[in-house]
gemmi code that builds the backbone of each chain (N, CA, C; Angstrom):
import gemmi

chains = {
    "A": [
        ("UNK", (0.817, -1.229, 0.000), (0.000, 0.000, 0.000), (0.847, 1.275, 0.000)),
        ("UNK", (1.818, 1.803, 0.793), (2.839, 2.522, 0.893), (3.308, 2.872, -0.965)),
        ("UNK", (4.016, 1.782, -1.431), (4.311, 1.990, -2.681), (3.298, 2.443, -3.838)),
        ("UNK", (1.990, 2.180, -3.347), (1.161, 2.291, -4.189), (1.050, 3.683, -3.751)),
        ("UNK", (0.529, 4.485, -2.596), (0.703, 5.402, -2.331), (1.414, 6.614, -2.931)),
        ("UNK", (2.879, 5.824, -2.910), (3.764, 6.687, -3.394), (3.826, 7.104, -4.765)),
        ("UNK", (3.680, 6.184, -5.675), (3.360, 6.109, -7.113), (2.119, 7.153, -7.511)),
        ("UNK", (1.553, 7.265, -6.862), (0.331, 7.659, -6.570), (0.261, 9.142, -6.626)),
        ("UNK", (1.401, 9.628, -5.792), (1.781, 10.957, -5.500), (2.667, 11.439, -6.489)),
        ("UNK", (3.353, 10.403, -7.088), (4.298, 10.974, -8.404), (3.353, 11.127, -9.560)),
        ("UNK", (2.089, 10.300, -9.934), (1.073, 10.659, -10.952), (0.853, 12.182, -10.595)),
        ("UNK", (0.002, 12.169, -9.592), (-0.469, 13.458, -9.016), (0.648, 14.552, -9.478)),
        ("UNK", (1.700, 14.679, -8.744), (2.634, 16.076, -8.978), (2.649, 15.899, -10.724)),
        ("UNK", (3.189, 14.591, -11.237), (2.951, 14.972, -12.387), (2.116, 15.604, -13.720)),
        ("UNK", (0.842, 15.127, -13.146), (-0.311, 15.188, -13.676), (-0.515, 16.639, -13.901)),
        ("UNK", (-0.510, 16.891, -12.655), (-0.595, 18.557, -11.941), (0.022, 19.661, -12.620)),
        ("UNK", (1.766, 19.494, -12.729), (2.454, 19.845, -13.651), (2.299, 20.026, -14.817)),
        ("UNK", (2.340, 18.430, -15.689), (1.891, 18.551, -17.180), (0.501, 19.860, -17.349)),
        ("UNK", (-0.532, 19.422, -16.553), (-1.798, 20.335, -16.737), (-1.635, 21.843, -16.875)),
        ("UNK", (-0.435, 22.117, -15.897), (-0.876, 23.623, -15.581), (0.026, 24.255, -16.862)),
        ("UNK", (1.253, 23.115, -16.975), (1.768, 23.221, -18.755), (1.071, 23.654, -19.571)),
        ("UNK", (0.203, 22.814, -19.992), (-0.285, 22.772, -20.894), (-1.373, 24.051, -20.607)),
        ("UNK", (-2.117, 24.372, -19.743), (-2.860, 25.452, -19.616), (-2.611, 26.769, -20.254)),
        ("UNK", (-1.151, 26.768, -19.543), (-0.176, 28.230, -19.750), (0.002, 28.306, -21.327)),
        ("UNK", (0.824, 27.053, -21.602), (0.832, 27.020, -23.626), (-0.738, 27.369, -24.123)),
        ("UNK", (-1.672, 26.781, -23.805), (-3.153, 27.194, -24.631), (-3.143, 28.518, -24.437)),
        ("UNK", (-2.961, 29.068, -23.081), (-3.601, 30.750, -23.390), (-2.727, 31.361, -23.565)),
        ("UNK", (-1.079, 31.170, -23.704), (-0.279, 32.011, -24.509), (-0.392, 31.748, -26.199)),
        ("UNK", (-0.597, 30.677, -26.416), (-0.792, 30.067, -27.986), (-1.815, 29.610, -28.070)),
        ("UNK", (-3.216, 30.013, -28.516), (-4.809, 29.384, -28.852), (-4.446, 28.561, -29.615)),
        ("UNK", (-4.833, 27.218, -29.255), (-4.704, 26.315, -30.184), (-3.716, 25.065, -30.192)),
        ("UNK", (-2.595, 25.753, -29.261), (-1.913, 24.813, -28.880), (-1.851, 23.464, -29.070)),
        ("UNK", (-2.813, 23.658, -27.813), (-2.642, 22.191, -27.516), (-3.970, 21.260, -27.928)),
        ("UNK", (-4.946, 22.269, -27.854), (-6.148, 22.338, -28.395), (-6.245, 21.327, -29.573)),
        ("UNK", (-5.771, 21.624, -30.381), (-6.051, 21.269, -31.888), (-5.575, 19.855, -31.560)),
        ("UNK", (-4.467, 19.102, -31.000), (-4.195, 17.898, -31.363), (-4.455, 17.201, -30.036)),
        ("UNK", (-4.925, 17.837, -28.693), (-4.937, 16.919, -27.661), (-6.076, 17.471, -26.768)),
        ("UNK", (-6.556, 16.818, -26.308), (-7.548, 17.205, -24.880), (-6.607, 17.194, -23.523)),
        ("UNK", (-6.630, 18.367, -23.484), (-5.981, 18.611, -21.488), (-6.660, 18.113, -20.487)),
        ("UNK", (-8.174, 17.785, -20.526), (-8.945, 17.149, -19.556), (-8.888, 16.174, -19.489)),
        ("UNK", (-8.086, 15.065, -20.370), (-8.022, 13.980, -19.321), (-6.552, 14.033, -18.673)),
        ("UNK", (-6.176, 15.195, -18.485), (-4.532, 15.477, -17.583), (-5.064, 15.726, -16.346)),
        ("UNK", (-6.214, 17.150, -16.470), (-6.724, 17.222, -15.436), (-7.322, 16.180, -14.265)),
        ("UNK", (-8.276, 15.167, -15.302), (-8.963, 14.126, -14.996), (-8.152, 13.030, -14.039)),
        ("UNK", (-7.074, 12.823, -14.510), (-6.048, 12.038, -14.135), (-5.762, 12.837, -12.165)),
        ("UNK", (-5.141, 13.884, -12.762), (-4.864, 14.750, -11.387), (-5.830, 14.487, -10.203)),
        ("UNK", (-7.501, 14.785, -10.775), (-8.436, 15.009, -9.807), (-8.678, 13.464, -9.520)),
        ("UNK", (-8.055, 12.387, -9.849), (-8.608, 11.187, -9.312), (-7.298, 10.907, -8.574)),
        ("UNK", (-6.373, 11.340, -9.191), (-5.173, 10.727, -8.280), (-5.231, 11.734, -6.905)),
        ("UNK", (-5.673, 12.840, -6.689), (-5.705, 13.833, -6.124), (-6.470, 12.969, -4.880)),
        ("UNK", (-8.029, 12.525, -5.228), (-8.895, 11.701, -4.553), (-8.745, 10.905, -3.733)),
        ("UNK", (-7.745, 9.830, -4.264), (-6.793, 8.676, -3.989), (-6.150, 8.965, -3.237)),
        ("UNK", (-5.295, 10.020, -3.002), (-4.561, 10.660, -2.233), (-4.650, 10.799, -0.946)),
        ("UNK", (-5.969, 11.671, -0.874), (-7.112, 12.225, 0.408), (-7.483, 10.711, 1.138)),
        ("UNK", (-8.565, 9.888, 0.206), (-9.088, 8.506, 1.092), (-7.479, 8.193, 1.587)),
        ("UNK", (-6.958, 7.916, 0.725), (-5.837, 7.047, 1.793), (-5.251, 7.588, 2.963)),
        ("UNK", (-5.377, 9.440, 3.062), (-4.450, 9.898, 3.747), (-5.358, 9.393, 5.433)),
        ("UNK", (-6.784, 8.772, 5.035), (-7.778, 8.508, 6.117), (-7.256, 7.422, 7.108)),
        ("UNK", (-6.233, 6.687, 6.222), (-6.239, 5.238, 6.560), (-4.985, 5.584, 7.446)),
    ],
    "B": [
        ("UNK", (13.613, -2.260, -0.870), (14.653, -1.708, -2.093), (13.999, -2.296, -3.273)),
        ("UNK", (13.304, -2.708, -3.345), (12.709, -2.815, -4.615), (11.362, -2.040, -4.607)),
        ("UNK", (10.791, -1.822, -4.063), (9.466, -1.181, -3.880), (10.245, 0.578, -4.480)),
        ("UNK", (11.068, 0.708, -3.867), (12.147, 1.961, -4.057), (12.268, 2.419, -5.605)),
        ("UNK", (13.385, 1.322, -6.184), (12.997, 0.728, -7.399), (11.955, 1.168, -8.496)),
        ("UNK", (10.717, 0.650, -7.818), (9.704, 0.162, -8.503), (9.127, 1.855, -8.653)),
        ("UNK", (9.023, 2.655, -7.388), (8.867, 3.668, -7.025), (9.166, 5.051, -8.464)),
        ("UNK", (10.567, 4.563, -8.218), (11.526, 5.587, -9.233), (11.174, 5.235, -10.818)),
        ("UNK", (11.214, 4.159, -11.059), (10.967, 3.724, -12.435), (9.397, 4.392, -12.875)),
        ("UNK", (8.246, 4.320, -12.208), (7.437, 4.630, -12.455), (7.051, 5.978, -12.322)),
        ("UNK", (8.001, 6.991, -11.882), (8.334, 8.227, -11.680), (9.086, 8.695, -13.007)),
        ("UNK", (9.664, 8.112, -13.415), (10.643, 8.616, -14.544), (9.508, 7.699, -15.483)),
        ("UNK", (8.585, 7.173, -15.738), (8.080, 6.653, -16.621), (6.896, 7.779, -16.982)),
        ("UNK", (6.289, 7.929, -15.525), (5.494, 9.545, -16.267), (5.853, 10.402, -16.783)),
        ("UNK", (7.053, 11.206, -16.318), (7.777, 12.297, -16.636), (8.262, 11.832, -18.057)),
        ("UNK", (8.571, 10.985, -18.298), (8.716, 10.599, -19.718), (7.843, 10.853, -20.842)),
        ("UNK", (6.554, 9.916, -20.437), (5.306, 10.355, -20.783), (4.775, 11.821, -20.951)),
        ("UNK", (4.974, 12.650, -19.627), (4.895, 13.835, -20.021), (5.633, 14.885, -20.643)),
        ("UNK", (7.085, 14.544, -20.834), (7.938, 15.063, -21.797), (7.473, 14.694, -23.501)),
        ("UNK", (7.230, 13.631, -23.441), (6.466, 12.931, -24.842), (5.877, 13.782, -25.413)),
        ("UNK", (4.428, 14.175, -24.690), (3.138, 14.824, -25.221), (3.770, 15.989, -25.276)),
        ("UNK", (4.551, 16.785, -24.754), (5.167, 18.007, -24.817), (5.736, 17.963, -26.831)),
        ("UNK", (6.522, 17.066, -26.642), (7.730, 17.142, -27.798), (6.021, 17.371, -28.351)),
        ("UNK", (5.587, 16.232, -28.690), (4.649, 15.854, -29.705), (3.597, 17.253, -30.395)),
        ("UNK", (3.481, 17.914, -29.096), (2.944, 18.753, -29.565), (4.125, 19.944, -30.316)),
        ("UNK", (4.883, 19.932, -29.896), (6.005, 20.883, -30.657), (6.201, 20.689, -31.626)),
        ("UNK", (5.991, 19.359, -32.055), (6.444, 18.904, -33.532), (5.132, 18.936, -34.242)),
        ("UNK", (3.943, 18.882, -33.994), (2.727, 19.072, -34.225), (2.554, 20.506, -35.052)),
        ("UNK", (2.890, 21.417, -34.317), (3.002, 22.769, -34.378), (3.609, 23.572, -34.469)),
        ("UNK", (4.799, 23.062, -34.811), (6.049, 23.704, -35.336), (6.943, 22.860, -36.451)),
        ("UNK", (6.544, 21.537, -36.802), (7.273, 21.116, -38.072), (7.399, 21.523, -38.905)),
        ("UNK", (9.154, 21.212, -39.604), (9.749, 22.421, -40.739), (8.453, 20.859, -41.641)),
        ("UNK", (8.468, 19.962, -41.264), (7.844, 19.489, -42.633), (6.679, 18.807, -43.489)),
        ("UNK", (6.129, 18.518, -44.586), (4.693, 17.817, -44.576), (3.992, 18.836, -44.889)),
        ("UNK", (2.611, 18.097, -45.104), (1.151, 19.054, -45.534), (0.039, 18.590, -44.588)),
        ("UNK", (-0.099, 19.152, -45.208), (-1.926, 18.998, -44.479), (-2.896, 18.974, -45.570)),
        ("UNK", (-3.929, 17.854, -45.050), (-5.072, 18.041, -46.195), (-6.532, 17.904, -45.515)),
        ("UNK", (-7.113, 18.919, -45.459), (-9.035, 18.668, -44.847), (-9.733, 18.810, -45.626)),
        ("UNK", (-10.344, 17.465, -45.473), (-11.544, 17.355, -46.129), (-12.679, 18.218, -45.099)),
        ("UNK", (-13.461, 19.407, -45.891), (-14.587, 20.092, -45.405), (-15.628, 19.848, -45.838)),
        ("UNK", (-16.576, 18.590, -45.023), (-17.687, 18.297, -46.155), (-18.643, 19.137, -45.475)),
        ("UNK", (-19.092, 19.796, -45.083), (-20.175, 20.780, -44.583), (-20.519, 20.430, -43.002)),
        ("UNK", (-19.641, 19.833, -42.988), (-20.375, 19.388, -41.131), (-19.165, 20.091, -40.229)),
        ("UNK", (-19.419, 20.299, -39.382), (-18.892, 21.189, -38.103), (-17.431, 20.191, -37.870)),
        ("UNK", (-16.618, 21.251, -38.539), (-14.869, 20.961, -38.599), (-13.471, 22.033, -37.875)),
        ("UNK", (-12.357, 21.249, -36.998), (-12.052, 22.211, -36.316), (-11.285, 22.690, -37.050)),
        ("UNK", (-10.748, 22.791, -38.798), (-10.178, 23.475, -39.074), (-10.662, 24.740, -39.777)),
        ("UNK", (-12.382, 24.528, -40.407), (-12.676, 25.165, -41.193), (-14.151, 25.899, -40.266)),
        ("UNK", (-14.159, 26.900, -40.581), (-15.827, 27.524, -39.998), (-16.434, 27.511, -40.962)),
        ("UNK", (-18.254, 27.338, -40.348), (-19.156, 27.290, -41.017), (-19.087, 27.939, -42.005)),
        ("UNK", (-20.245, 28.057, -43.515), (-20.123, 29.292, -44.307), (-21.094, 30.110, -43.981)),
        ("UNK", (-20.847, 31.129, -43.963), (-21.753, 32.669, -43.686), (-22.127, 33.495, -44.901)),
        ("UNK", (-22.607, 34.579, -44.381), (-23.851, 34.306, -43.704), (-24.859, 33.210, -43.852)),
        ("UNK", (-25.639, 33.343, -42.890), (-26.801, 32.325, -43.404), (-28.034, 32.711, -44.309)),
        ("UNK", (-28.037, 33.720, -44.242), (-29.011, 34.672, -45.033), (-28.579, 34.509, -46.615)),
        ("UNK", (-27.302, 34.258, -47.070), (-27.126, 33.679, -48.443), (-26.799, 32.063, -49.003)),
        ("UNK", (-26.826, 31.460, -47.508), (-27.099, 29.689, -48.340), (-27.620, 29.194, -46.871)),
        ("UNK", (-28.105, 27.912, -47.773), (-29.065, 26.824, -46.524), (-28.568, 26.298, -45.610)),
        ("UNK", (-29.212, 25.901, -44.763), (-28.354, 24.860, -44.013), (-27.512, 23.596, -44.695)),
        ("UNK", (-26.504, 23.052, -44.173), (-26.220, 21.619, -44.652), (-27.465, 20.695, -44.422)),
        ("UNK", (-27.561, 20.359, -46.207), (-28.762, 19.079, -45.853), (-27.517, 17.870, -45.995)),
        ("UNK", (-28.107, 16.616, -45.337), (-27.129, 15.946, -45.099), (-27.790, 14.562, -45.638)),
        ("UNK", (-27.267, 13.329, -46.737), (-28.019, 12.413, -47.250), (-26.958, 11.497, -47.097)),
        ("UNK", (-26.520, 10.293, -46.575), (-25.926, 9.151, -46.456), (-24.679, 9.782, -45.729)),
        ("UNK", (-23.347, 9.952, -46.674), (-21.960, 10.234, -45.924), (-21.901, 11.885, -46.676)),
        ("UNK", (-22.813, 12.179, -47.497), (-22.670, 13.609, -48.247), (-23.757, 14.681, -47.927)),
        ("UNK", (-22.972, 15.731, -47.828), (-23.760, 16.946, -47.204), (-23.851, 18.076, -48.362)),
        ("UNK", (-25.013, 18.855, -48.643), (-24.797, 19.641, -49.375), (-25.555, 20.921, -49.015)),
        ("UNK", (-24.845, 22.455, -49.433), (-25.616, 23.646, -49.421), (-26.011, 24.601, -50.364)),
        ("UNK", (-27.379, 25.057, -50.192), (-27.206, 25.770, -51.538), (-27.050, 27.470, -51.741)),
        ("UNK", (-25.983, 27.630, -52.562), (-25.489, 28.851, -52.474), (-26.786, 29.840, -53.443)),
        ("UNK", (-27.252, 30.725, -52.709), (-27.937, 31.451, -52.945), (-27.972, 32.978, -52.854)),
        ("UNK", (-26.973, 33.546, -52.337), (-27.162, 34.493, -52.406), (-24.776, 35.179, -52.458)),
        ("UNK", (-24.495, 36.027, -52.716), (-23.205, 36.560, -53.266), (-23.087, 37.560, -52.289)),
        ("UNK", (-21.694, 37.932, -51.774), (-20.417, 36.750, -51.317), (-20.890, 35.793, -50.386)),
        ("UNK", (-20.107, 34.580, -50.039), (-20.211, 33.979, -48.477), (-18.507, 33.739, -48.180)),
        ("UNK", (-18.569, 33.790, -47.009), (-17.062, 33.757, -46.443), (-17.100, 32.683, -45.435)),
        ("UNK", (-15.525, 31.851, -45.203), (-15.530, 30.907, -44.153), (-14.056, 31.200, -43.796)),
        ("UNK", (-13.909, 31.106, -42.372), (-12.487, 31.293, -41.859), (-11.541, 29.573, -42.188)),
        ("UNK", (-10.162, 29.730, -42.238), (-9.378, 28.442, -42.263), (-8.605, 28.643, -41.056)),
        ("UNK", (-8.297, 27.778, -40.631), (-7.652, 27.791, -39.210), (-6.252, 26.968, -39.332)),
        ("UNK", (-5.234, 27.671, -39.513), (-3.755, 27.021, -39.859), (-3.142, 26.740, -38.788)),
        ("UNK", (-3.228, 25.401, -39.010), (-2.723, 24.523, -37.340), (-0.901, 24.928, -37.304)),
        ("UNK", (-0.279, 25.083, -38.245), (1.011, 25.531, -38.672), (1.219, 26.242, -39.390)),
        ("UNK", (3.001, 26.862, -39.514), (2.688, 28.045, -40.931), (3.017, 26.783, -42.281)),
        ("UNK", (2.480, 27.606, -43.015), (2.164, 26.688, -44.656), (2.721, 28.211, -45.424)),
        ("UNK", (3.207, 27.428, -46.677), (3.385, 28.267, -47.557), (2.396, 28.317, -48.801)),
        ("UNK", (1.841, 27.430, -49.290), (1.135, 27.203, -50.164), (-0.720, 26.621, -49.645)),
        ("UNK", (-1.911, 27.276, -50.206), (-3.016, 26.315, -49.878), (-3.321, 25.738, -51.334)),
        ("UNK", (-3.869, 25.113, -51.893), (-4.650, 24.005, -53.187), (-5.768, 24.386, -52.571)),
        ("UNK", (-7.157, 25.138, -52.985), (-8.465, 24.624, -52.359), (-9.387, 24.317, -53.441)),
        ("UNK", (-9.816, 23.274, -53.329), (-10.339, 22.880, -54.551), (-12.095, 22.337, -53.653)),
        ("UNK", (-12.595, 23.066, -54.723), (-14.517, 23.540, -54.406), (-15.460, 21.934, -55.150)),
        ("UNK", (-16.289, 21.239, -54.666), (-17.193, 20.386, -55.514), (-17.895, 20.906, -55.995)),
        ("UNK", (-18.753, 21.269, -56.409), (-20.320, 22.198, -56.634), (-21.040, 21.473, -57.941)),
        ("UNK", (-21.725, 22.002, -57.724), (-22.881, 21.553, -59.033), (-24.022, 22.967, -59.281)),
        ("UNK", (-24.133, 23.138, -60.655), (-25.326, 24.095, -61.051), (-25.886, 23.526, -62.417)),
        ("UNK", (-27.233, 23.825, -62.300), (-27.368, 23.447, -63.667), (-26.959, 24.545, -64.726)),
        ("UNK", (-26.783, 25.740, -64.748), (-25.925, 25.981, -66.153), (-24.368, 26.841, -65.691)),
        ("UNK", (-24.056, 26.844, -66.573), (-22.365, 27.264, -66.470), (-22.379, 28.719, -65.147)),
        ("UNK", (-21.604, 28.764, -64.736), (-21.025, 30.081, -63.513), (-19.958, 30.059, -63.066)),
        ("UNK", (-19.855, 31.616, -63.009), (-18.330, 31.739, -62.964), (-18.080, 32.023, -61.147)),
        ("UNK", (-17.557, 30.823, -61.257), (-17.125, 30.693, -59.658), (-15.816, 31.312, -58.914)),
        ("UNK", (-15.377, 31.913, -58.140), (-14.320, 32.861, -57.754), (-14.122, 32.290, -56.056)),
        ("UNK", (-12.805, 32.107, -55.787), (-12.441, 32.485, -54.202), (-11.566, 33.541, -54.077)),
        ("UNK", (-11.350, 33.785, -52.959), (-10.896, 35.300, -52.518), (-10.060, 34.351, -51.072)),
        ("UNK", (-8.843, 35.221, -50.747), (-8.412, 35.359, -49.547), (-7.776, 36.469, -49.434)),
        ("UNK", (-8.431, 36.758, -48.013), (-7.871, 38.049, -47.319), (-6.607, 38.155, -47.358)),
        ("UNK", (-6.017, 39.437, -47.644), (-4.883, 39.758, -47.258), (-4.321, 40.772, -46.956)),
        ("UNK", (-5.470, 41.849, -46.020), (-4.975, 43.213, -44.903), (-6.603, 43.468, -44.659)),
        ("UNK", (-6.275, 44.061, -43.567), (-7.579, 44.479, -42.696), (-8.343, 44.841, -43.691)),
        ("UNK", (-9.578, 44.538, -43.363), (-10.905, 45.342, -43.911), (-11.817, 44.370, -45.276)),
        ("UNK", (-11.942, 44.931, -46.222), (-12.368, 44.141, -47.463), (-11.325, 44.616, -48.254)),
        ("UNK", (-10.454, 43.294, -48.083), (-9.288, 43.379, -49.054), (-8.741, 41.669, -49.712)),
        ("UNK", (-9.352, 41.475, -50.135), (-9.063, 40.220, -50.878), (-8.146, 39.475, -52.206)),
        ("UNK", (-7.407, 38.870, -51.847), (-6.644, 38.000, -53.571), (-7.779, 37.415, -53.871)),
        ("UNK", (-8.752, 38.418, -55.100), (-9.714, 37.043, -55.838), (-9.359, 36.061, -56.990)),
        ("UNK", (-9.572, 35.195, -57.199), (-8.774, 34.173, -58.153), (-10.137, 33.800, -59.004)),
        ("UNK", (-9.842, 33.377, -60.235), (-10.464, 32.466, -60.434), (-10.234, 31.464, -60.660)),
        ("UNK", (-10.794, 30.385, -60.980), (-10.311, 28.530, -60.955), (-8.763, 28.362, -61.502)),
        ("UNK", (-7.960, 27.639, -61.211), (-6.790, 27.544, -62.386), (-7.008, 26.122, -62.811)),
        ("UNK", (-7.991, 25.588, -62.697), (-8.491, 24.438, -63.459), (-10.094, 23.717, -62.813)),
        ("UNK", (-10.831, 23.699, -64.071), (-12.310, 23.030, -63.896), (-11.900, 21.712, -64.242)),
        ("UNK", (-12.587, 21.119, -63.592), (-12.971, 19.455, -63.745), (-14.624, 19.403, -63.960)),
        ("UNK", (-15.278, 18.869, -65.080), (-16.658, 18.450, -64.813), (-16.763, 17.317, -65.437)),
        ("UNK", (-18.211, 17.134, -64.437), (-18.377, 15.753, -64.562), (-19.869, 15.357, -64.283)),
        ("UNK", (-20.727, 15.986, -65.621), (-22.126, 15.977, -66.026), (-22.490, 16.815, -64.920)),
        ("UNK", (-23.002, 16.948, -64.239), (-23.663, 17.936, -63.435), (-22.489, 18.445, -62.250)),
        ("UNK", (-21.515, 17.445, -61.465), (-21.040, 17.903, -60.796), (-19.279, 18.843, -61.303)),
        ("UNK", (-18.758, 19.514, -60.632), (-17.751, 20.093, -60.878), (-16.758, 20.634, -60.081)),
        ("UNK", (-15.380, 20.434, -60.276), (-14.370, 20.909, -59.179), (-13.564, 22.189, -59.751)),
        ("UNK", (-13.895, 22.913, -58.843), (-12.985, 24.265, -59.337), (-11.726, 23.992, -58.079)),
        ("UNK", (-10.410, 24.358, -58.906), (-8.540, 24.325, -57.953), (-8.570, 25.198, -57.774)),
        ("UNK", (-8.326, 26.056, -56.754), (-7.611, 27.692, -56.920), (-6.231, 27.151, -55.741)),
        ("UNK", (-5.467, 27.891, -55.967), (-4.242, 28.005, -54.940), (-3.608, 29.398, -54.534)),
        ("UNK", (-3.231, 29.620, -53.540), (-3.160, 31.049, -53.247), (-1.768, 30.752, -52.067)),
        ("UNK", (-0.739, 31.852, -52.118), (0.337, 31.713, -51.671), (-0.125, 32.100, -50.075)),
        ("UNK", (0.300, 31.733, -49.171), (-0.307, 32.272, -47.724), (0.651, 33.177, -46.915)),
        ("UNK", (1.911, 33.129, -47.911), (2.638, 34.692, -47.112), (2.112, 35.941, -47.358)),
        ("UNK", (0.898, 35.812, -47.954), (0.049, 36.921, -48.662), (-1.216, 36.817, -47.796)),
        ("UNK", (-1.472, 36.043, -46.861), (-2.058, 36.065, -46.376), (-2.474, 36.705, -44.923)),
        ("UNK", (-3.665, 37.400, -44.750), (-4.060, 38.314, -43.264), (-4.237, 36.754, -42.350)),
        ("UNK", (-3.428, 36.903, -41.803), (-3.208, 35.600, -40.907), (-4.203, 36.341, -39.107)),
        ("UNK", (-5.047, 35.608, -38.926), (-5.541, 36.921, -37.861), (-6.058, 35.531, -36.450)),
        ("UNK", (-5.398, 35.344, -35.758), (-5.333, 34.750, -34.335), (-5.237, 32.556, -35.187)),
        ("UNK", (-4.297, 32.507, -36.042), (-4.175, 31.726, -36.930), (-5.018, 31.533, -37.932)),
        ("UNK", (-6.347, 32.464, -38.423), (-7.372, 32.150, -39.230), (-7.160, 32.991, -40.081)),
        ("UNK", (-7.374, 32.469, -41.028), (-7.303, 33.568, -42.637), (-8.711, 33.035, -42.882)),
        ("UNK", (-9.266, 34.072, -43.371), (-10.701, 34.221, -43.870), (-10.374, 33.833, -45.601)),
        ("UNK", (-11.401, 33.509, -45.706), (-12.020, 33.401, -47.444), (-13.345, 33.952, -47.635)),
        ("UNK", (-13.136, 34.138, -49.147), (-14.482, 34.813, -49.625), (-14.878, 33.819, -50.876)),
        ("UNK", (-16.191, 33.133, -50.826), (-16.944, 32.764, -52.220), (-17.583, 33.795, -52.843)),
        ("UNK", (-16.855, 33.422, -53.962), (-18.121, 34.852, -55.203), (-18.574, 34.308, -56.309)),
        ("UNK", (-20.308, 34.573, -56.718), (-20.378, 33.928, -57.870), (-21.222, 35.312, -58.091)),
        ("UNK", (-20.857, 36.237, -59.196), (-21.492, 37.285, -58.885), (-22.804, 36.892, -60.201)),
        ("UNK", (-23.065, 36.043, -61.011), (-23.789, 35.818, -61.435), (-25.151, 35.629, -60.159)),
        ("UNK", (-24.800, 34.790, -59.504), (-26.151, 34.999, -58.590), (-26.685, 36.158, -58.198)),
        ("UNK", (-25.947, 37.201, -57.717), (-27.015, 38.303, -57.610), (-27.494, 38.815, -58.681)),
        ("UNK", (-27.063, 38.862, -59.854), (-27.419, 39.561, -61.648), (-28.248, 38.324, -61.919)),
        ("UNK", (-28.600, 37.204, -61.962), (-29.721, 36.717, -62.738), (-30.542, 35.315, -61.690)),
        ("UNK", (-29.924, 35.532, -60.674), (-30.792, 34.868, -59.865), (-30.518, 33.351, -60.233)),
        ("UNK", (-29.347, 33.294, -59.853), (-29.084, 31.629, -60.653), (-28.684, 31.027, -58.852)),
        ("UNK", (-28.137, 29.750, -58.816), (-27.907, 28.731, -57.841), (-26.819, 27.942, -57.245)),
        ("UNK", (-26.260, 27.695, -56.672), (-24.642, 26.779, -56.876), (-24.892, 25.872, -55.286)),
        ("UNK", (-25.052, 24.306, -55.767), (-25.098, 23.436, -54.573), (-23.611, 23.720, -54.286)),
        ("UNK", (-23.034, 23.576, -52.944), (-21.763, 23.268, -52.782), (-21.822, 21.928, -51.670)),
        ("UNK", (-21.236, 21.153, -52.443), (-21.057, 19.451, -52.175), (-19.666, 19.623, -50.853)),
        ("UNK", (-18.785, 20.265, -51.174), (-17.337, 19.943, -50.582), (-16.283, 20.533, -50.757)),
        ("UNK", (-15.517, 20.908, -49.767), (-14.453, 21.973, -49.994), (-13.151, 21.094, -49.392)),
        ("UNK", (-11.853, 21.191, -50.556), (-10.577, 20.084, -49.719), (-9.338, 21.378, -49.710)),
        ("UNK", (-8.709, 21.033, -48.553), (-7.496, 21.815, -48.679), (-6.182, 21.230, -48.695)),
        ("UNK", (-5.282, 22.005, -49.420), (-4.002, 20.805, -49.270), (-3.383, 22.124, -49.080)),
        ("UNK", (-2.474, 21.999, -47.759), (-1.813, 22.709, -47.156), (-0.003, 22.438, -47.789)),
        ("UNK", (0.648, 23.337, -47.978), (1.867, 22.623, -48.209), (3.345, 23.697, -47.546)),
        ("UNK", (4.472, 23.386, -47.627), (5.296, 24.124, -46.658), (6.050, 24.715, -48.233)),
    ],
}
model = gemmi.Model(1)
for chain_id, residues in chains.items():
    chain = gemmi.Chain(chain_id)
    for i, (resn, *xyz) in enumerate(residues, 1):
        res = gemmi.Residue()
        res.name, res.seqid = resn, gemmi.SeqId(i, " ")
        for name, pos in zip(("N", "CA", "C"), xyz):
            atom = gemmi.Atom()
            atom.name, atom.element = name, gemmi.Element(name[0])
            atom.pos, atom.b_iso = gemmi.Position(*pos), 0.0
            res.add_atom(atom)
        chain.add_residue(res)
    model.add_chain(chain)
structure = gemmi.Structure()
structure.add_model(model)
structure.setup_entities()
């Protein structure tokens, strides 16, 4: 569980990262990222690993 | 120490991943090389906007995999949306009328109503239906938040009240 945890937290920062990337490129460059990729499932990723995060921090 | 391991590997396996989608998009959107080609058959496309107004053609009627509109009224304009810079566009028009018309595109090139109008540099027909080529250089082009506008003209329609289905519009983008 620990390792899973941890893995867990490296999605997250990553996720987090890539997203806010990619955010910053769309509204400095319309279209960016837009045209060839969806950022919501970066986000998507984040807010579940984010989730995951929280329940476990219960345990 | 293996959980450790296991830890790090899958740490450098995202970051990988997310370096990936990075490049990918750089090369997406900044390659020195290649074309591009969209097919615009009248249905809601992210490179091409609708044609306007609506007050001079119909809606897309839409019958199996083919959509068609009918041009009725002179000019209509549609924006192109250049995912990269291009040096060259090919846009080549389907249409159908029943008698001959002289069909024209236009692209903007400085604020306001300022257009390169062309006419065909080659017809294709083929009993009722017909492809007009035009090509237009795009360093000449009003490039405006990546969209260069176009203009359709058939100025016969407003002088005698004539018709032009438009079947399909293709672009071949080139560097």
């Amino acid at each position: 569980m620990p390792t899973l945890q941890s893995i867990n937290n490296e999605l997250f920062k990553c996720s987090i990262i890539l997203y806010l990337i990619l955010f910053i490129i769309e509204w400095l460059l319309p279209g960016f990222v837009s045209l060839y990729f969806n950022s919501s499932v970066v986000l998507i990723v984040a807010i579940l690993s984010g989730c995951f995060h929280v329940l476990t921090l219960k345990d | 120490m293996n959980n450790l391991r296991l830890i790090a590997i899958t740490k450098y396996c995202f970051w990988f991943l997310a370096v990936a989608l990075v490049i990918f998009l750089l090369w997406k959107n900044y390659s020195p090389l290649g074309s591009q080609h969209i097919d615009f058959n009248l249905m809601p496309n992210i490179f091409v906007s609708e044609i306007n107004p609506s007050a001079r053609i119909t809606a897309p009627f839409c019958e199996k995999d083919s959509c068609s509109q009918i041009m009725f009224g002179d000019p209509l304009y549609f924006d192109l949306l250049l995912a990269r810079k291009f040096d060259l566009a090919t846009i080549k028009i389907y249409y159908s009328s029943d008698v001959d018309i002289d069909l024209r595109l236009g692209m903007q090139t400085r604020e306001g109503w300022n257009y390169m109008i062309k006419t065909p540099d080659k017809i294709d027909k083929l009993e009722t239906l017909a492809t007009a080529e035009f090509s237009f250089p795009l360093s000449q082009a009003l490039v405006n938040k990546r969209r260069i506008n176009f203009i359709i003209s058939a100025p016969e329609i407003r002088t005698e009240d004539k018709e032009i289905t438009i079947h399909k519009i293709e672009f071949d983008l080139k560097r």
